[in-house]
N, C-alpha and C positions, 0 to 999 in steps of 0.2 A: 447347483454349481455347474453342471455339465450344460444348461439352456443358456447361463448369462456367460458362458465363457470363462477363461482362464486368467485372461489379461486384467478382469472386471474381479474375480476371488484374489485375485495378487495384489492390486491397491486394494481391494477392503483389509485386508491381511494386513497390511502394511500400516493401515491408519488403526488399525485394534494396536497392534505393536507400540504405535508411537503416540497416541493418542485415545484412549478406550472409550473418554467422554465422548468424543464429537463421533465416535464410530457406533456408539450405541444408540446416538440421536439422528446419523443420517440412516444406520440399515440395519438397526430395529426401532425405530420409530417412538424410541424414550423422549420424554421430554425433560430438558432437563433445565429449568427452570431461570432462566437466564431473564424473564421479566421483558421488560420494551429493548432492554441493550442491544445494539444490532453487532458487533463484537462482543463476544464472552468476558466477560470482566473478569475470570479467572485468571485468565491467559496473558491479563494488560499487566507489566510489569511497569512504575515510571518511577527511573532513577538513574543515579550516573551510571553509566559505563564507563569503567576504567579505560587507561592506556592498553593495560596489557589485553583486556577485551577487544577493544579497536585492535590494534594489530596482529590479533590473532584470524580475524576474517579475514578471509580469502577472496568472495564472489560480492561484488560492491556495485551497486545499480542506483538510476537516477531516472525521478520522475516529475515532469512540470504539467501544474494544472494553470490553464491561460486564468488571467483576471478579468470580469467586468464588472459585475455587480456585488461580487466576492473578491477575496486579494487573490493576488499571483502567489505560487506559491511551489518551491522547487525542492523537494525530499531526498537527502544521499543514504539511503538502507543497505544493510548487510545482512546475508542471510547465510547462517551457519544449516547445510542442506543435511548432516550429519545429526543431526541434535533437533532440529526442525523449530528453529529460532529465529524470528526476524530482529532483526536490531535498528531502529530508528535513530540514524546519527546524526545528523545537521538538514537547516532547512535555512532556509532563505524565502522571506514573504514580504510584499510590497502592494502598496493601495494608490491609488490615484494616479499622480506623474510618474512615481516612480515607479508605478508596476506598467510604464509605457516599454513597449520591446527595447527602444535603443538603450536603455536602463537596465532593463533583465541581462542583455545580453553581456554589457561589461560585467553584471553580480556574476555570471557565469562563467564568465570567461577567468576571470580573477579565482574564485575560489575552484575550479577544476585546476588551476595551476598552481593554487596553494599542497591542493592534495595532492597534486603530482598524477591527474588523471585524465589529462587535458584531450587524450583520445576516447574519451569516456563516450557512448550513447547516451543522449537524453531523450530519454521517451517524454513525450508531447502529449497536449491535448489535443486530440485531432478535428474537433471545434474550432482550432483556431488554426488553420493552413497558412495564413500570413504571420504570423508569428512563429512558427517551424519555418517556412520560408527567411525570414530576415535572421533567425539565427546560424539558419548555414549559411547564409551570405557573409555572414561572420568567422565564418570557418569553426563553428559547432556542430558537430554531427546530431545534432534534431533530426528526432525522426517521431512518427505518427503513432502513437499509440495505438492498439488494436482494442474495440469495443465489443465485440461480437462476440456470440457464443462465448468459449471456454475464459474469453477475457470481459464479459458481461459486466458491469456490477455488481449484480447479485452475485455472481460465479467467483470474482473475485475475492468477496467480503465472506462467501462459503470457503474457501482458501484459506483465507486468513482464520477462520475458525479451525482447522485442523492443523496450525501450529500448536506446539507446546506453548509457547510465548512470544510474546509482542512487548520487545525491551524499547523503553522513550527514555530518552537523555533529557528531561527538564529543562535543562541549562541548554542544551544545543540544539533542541527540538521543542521548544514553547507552545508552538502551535499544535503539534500531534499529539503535545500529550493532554494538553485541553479538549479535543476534538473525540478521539480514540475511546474515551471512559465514557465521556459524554452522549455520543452518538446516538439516539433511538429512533425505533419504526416510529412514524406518521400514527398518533392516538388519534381517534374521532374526539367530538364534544361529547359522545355520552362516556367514553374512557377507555372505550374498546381498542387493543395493541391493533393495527392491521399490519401485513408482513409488505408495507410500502416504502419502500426506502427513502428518507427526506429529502429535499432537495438542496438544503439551506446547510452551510455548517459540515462540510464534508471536503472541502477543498483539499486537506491534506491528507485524506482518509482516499480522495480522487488521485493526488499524486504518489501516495505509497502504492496504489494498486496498481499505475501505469509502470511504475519502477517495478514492481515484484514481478509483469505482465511475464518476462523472459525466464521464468519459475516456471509460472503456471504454465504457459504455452508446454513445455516438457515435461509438466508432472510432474514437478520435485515438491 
C-alpha cells in the first residue's frame, strides 16, 4: 500500500465498495468467467426505463461514431455517478445518404431541441475532423473525442466493466442493445478467445464510450 500510493488504495477501495466482481478480477487477478463477452453480461440490463428514471438523471452526455463502412450512429447516456449506473437512452443511426453530415446534422440539431439540450457537447469521432467541422458550422458544439490513454478503447470498455450496470431502453436504444450483449474478443479458427477487441459491430459500443469519455477523464 505505502509503494503504489494512496490515491491508487482509494480507487481500488472504492471499486471493492461498489463493485467486488470487477475489483477481484482487476487486483487480484480472479478470473471470472465472463467467456468471449467483451462487456460482463452480468452488468447488461435491456429494458424500459421509465419516466421517472429518465428524469431522475442529472449528468446526460452525448456521443457520435462517424459512418462509413458501418452506420452513423449518435448515443444520449446518463450516468447516475452515485449508484455507478450507465443508462442508455436514445440513439439515432443512419446508413448511406442519410448517414451523409448535412443529414446528421439536422437529426441533431432537431432532437437536442426536443430534449431541451441544444447547448449539449457532442463528443465526435475524431476520425472524422470534417464532419466535427461541418457540425459546428451548424452551430453544434462537436468536439473531438479523446482516444488515448485513459480514454483508449480497451480503457474505456475496462470502465464500463466497473459499473454496477449498463441499463439499454430496447425501444429507444435498438442498436446498443443489440450490440452490448452481443460484443466478443476476436476467436482464432482453432477457438481460441484472444483479448483483441473486434473491429466490426461496435459502432455504438464506439459512441457510448466517446459520450461516457467526460466520466472517465475524472474518474467517476
Amino acid at each position: 500500500r505505502q509503494w503504489l500510493g494512496e490515491a491508487f488504495y482509494a480507487i481500488e477501495q472504492a471499486l471493492r465498495a461498489r463493485n467486488p466482481k470487477a475489483a477481484r478480477h482487476e487486483y487480484d487477478g480472479e478470473a471470472i468467467g465472463t467467456g468471449a463477452n467483451v462487456i460482463d453480461p452480468e452488468i447488461i440490463q435491456v429494458r424500459h426505463i421509465t419516466q421517472d428514471e429518465r428524469e431522475s438523471i442529472e449528468d446526460i452526455a452525448h456521443g457520435v461514431d462517424a459512418g462509413s463502412v458501418h452506420p452513423w450512429v449518435h448515443e444520449r447516456i446518463g450516468y447516475d455517478i452515485d449508484r455507478g449506473i450507465l443508462y442508455i437512452l436514445n440513439e439515432n443511426t443512419a446508413t448511406g445518404h442519410d448517414a451523409h453530415d448535412t443529414v446528421t446534422a439536422q437529426v441533431l440539431i432537431e432532437e437536442l431541441e426536443e430534449w431541451g439540450e441544444q447547448d449539449a457537447d457532442l463528443w465526435c469521432d475524431s476520425a472524422a475532423p470534417g464532419m466535427i467541422g461541418y457540425y459546428q458550422e451548424q452551430g453544434l458544439n462537436a468536439r473531438k473525442a479523446y482516444k488515448q490513454g485513459q480514454n483508449s478503447p480497451r480503457e474505456r470498455i475496462r470502465w464500463m466493466n466497473r459499473l454496477n450496470a449498463i441499463v439499454i431502453d430496447p425501444e429507444t436504444a435498438p442498436h446498443a442493445a443489440v450490440q452490448f450483449p452481443a460484443l466478443e474478443y476476436v476467436i482464432t479458427a482453432s477457438g481460441d478467445i484472444t483479448e483483441t477487441l473486434p473491429k466490426v459491430n461496435d459502432d455504438a459500443i464506439d459512441a457510448v464510450g466517446y459520450a461516457a469519455s467526460i466520466w472517465i477523464r475524472q474518474g467517476l
